[in-house]
N, C-alpha and C positions, 0 to 999 in steps of 0.2 A: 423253250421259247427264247430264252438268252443265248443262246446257242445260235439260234436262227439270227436273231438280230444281229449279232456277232460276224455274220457270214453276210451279212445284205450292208454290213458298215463297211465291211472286207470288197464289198463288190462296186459299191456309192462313192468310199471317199476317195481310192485313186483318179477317178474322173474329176470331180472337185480342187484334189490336190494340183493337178495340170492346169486345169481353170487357175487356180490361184497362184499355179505359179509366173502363167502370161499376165495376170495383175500386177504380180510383185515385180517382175522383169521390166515391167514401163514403168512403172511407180522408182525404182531403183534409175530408170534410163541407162538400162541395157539395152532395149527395143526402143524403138520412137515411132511415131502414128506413120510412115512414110513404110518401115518394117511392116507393121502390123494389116497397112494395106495390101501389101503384097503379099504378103503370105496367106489373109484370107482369101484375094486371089486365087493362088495355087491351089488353095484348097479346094475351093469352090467352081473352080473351071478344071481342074486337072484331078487334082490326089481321092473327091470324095469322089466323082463319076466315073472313074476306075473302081475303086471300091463296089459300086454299087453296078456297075457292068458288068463285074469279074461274079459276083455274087448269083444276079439273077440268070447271065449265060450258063453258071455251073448249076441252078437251084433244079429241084424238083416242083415245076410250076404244079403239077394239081394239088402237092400235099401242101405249097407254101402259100397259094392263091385258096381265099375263102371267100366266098361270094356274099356271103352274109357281113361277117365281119368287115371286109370292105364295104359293102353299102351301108351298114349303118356307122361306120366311123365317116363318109361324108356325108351322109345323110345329116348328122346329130349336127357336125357342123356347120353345114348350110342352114341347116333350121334355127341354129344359136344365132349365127352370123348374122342373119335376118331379123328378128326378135332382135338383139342390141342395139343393130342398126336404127330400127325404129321407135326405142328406147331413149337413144341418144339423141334423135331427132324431138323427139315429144316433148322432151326437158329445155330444148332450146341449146347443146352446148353448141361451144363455137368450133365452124366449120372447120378449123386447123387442128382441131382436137379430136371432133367425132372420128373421123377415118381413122387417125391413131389410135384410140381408143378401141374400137372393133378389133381391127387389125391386132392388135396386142393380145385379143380376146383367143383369136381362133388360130395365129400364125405363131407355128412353134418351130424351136430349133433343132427340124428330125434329123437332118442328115451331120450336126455336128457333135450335138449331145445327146439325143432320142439314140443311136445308133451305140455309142462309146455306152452307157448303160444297159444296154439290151446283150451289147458282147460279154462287158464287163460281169453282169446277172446274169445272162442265162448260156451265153457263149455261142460260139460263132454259127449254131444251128438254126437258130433264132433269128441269125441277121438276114435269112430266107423271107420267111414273112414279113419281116419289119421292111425289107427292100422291095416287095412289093405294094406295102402298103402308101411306102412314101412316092413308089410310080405314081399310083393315084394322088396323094394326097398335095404334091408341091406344084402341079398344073391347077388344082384347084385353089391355093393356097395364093398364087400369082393373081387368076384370074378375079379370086373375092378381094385381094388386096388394094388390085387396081380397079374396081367397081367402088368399093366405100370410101378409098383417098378422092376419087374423083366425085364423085355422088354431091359431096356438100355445098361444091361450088359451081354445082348444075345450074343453080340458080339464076345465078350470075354471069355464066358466060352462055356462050350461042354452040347450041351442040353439045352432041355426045359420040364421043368416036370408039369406034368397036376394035380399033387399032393397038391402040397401048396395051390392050389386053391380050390381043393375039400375041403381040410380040415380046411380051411378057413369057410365053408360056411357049413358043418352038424355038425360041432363043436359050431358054434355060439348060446349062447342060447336064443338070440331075435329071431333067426330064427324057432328053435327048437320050442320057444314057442307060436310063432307065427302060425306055423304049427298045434301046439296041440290045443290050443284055437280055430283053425279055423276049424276042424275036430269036436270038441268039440260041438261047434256052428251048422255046416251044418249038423251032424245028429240029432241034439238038444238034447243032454245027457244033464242030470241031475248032477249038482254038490252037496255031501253032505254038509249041511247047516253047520258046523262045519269046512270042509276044505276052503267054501266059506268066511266065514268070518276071517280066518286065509287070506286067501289072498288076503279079502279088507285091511284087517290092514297091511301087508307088502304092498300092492300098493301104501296105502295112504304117506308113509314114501317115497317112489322112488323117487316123482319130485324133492321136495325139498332137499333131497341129492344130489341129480343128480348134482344139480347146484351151492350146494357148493362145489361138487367135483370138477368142473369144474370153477368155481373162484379160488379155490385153486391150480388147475394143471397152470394155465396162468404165461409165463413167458416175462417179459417185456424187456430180455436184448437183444435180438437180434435184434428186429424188425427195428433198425436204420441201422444193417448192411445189412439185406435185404427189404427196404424200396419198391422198387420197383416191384422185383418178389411177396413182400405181397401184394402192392398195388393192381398188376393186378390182383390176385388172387381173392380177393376179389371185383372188377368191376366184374367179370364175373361170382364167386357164389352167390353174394350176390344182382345182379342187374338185368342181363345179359340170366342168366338161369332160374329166374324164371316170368321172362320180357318173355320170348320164351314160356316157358307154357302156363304164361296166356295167349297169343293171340291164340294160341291151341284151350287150354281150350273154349274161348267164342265160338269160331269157331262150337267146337263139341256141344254145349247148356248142359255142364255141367250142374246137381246139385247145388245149393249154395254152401250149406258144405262142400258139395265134394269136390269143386271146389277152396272152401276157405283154406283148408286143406291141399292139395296137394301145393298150390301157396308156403303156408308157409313151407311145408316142405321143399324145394325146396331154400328157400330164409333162411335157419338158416345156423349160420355159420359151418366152415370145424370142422368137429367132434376131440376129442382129441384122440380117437381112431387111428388116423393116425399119430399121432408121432409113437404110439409105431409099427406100421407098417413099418415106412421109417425105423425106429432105427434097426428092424430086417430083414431087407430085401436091405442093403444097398443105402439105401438114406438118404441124409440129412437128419438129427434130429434136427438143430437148424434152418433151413429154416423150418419144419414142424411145431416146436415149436412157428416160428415169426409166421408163415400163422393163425394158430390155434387162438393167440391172440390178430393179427389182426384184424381177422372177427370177434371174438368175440366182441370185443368192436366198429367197423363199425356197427352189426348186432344194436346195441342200437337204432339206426338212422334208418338205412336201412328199417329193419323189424316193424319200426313205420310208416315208409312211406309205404309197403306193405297192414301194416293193413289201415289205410286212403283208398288206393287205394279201397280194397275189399270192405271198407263199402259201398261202392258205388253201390255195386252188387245186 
């Protein structure tokens, strides 16, 4: 048993360590917020959807693709999503919070830290399933985010446009490349040897950016004035929802990896992606900003106790 833990602290705290050390590099002002844009950037339009092109062009889609497992990880979500929403609604919070609040609930950070812990644990065989799960999962992820940011102030304005949300989701280029890698894969084309190796050297650079991106976006000043709406936020992304999978999951006789994959996707914290959503679609941006770095730093814990749990599988 010490042993094991030993091996999942060996798998956890490198990713952590990179997180903390884009915290410590702004904190110090070696990076500055102007860096740290652009390099999520990079990540996020260029180095992860390589990564996740290069992955699903090469994957074995019928063993990595699980129909079950997929449907009930957005299944669970859309149902949670729904349910808080009208939670949040009943209580009366105010409208610049309710969307943040959901949003924080069900929107996690797969392709920066979901992905660097699944490598990190279970290694790079794993990142098969986990890249097709986040196919599905970040089209859905966009389109609930821009449904509940806008929702609250339905009220109040004239209309509701099915726009922002399209364009939310054939704009994205995880999804985009996600699509191409998986086309790529199911009629098994051939990548030239030359383009391929250009895009293991940009994938190999994506984690580890990723997550100093995202050590360096974390902002610690708010979190004591929203202490509470972070708290819950995090019980129910970080415990709560992927507490609800797994008993799914056992249910349907998942896959291991599958199954391992999914849990953890499921269980990484609210993505930083959703700041810059609430900031443009009027919601809170300092309640997105505390939730973000919240779960960020709970996830250290949290997502050690997930993996423990899964060794068990």
């Amino acid at each position: 048993m010490f042993s094991n833990f030993l091996n999942i602290l060996a798998a956890i705290l490198p990713v952590f360590l990179l997180i903390g050390l884009g915290t410590g590099l702004k904190r110090m002002e070696f990076i500055d917020d102007y860096f740290t844009s652009g390099l999520n950037r990079l990540v996020f339009w260029v180095a992860a959807p390589a990564l996740l092109f290069r992955i699903l062009a090469k994957a074995d889609l019928v063993q990595a693709f699980d129909a079950g497992a997929v449907s009930a990880t957005v299944g669970i979500t859309v149902l949670l999503t729904i349910l808080l929403y009208v939670l949040a609604a009943g209580v009366k919070t105010e409208p610049s919070r309710r969307g943040v609040f959901v949003q924080g609930c069900f929107r996690g950070n797969l392709a920066f830290i979901g992905l660097a812990v699944i490598q990190s644990a279970y290694g790079e065989r794993a990142l098969e399933p986990a890249s097709v799960m986040i196919g599905f999962l970040t089209p859905l992820y966009n389109m609930a985010a821009v449904v509940v940011l806008i929702l609250p102030h339905h009220d109040r304005e004239q209309g509701f446009s099915i726009k922002p949300v399209a364009r939310e989701i054939y704009t994205n280029p995880l999804v985009i490349a996600c699509a191409a890698g998986g086309l790529v894969g199911f009629f098994d084309l051939s990548i030239p040897e030359f383009i391929d190796r250009a895009l293991l050297l940009i994938s190999q650079i994506a984690l580890p950016l990723a997550l100093i991106g995202v050590g360096s976006s974390l902002n610690f000043q708010g979190i004591s004035k929203y202490l509470g709406l972070t708290a819950l936020t995090g019980l129910v992304k970080l415990l709560v929802l992927p507490a609800l999978l797994y008993t799914i999951l056992l249910f349907l006789g998942t896959p291991v990896l599958v199954f391992k994959a999914a849990i953890v996707l499921l269980a990484v914290p609210t993505a930083v992606a959703s700041y810059i959503m609430a900031f443009q679609m009027k919601g809170d941006p300092e309640l997105a900003a505390s939730i973000i770095t919240g779960t960020t730093l709970a996830s250290i814990f949290t997502l050690t106790f997930w993996l423990l749990v899964l060794s068990g599988i």
